[in-house]
Structure formats: structure tokens, C-alpha cells
N, C-alpha and C positions, 0 to 999 in steps of 0.2 A: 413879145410872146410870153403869153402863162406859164408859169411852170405847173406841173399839176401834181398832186399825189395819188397815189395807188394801195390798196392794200391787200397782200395776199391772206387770206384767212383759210383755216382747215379743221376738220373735226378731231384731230388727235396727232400723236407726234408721228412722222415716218410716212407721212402722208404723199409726200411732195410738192408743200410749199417751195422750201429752198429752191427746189430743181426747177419748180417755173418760175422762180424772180430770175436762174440765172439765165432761161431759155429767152423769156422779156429783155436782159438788158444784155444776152449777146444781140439781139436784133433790132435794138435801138444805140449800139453803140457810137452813133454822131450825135447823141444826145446826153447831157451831162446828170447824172442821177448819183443821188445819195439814196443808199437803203441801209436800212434800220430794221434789227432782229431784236422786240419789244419782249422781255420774258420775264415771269415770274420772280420778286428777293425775297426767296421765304424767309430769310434771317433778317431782315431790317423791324425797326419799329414800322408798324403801318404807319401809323401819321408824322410820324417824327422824320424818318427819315426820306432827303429827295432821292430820285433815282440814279443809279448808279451807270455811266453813260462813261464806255471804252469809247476809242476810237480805234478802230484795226488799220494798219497801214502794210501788211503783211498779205499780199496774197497766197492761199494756200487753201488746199482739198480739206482739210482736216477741221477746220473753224467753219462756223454759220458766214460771219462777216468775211474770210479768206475769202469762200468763193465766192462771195458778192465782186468782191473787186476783181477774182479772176475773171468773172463774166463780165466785166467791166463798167464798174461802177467807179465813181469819181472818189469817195467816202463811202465810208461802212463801217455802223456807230453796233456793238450792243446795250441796250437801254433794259436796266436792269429793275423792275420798280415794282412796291407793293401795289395793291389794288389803287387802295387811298391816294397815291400820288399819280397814277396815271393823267390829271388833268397837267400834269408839272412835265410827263413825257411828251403829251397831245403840242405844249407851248412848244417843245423842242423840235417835232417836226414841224410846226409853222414857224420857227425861227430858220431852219434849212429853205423849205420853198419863200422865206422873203430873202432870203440870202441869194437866191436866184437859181438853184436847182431845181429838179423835178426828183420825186422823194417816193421811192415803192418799200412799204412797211408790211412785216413776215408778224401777222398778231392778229388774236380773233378781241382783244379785249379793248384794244384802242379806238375800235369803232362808236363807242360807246361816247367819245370825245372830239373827235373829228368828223369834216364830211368832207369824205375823200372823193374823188374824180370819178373813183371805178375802182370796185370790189369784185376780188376772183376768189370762188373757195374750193381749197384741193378736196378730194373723196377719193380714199380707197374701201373699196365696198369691203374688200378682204379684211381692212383692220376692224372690231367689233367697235371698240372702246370712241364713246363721243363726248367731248371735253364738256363740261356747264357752258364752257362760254360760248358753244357754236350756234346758241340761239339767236343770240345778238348779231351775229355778222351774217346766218343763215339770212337771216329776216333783212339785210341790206345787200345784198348777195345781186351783182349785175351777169354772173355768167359761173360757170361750174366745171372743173380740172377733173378730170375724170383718172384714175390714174392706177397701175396693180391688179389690173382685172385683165382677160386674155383681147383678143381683137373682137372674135363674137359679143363678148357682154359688154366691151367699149364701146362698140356699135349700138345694141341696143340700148345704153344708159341715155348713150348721146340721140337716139330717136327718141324714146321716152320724155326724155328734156324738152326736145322740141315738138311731140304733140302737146304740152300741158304748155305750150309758149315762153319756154325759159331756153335759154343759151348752154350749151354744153360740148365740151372737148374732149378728146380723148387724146394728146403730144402722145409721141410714139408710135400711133398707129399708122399706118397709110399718110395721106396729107392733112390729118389733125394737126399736126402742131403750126404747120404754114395755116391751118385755117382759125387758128385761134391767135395767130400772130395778123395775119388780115383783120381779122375783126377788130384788134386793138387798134390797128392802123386808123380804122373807119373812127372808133369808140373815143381815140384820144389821135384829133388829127394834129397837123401842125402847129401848135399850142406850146410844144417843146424849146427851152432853151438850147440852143447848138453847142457841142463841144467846141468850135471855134471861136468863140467867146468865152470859151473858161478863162480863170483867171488861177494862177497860183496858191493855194493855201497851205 
């Protein structure tokens, strides 16, 4: 079976990427996944320097990478990089899925380098502020987290979505989040490596 990768992308911070990789890998927990929180080293030389890639082994509410693995994730790297070396990050997530995990990555600028499985982008209509880079993952964009708005305007973003024939969730409301957890079901079927095949690292 494939492993596959995922990418969450979003228009700005506070969005609620985080909170839908952890909703995705509580609901696939018989499945073995590495996620990867891809961000900004404003301090490094752009070319000189490769990315700088933790590995969190700490689960905990207070870190990007903690709650990855509290929601159960196998590994959970932060990948720290200038623009210029994102092709050097892009090699690292395809070094994880040949290693034989399934890989869901929190970055709207790695898309530029990869071609992931299935792109989700969070939207809080409430936050103004929309990063440079949400052109690029906009424009690769398989389905839309709707998120920070009351149940009325979740409803209507998520109709709107679907008369222009694009995909959209509203997690939280009513059975939005069962129905954007279906959908993945459909979107990424049995392709998954099994947690019972893991092996120790």
C-alpha cells in the first residue's frame, strides 16, 4: 500500500490548520503518519543555509509538533527553512513517505515543491490578514476548512463552495467534521500504511 502525503495550507496564522491535522490523524489513528510543521528561518543565510529540522518526541498542547503526536502521529519534525532551500525540505518529506509512512505537512509554501495526494486550506473569514503565499496553495487547493465563523455563515460559506463546485467544511458545526472526515475516507481510500506494521525508530 502507498503511503500518501497531505498538506494542510491556510491564509494566515490562527486559522486552524493545526486543529485539522489533529482532527485528520485522531481519525486515522490505525494508520502510521509523520507530520511536518514547514515554517519560516528568518535568521539563516538564504542559500547557505539547509533547513533546520527538530524532531519533537514530546507530546504536549503547548508545541505545533506536541499536538501532532498527541493526536497521534507516529513523528513530528519542525522543518525550519529559508525560501531558497525549501526544494532541500520538499527532499525530506519524500525521504519520510519512502521510509514508508503517510506524511500530512502544516505549510502553504511547500506546495510549490511537492505534489501532494490532497490539499486542505483552513479560512477564518474573521481573520483580515492573507499571507503572499496563499496564492500558490489556493490555486492547488482540493477542498476548504471553514473555520471561526458562527454556524449560520459556516453554512452559507459551505453552500457557496458548493454552488461554484468546489468542496467545503465547516468541523464544529452540526456533522461537518464527520463529513469532511468521510470525504477523506472517499479522497484517500485504503492506500495507507497500517500502524501494525510499524516498525521502531
Amino acid at each position: 500500500m502507498r503511503p500518501v502525503v497531505m498538506v494542510v495550507a491556510g491564509h494566515s496564522r490562527g486559522v486552524g490548520k493545526t486543529t485539522t491535522i489533529e482532527e485528520i490523524l485522531r481519525d486515522r489513528a490505525d494508520e502510521r503518519w509523520a507530520a511536518v510543521k514547514v515554517s519560516a528561518h528568518r535568521h539563516a543565510q538564504p542559500h547557505e543555509s539547509p533547513p533546520m529540522i527538530e524532531r519533537d518526541r514530546c507530546p504536549d498542547t503547548r508545541t505545533q509538533t506536541g499536538r501532532y503526536l498527541r493526536a497521534g502521529a507516529e513523528r513530528a519534525f519542525l522543518c525550519r527553512t529559508p525560501a531558497a532551500q525549501l526544494p532541500a525540505a520538499a527532499a525530506f518529506i519524500g525521504e519520510l513517505r519512502d521510509d514508508g509512512v503517510n506524511v500530512i505537512v502544516e505549510s502553504n509554501r511547500i506546495i510549490d515543491f511537492i505534489r501532494p495526494d490532497l490539499v486542505l486550506f483552513a479560512v477564518a473569514p474573521r481573520i483580515a490578514d492573507w499571507k503572499a503565499s496563499s496564492g500558490v496553495a489556493l490555486a492547488r487547493t482540493d477542498a476548504f476548512v471553514i473555520r471561526d465563523v458562527s454556524e449560520a455563515e459556516a453554512y452559507e460559506a459551505v453552500q457557496a463552495l458548493a454552488a461554484k463546485g468546489r468542496s467545503g467544511f465547516a468541523p464544529g458545526h452540526g456533522d461537518e467534521t464527520t463529513r469532511l472526515l468521510a470525504w477523506l475516507a472517499v479522497r484517500l481510500p485504503a492506500t495507507s500504511p497500517w500502524r501494525e506494521h510499524a516498525e521502531v525508530h
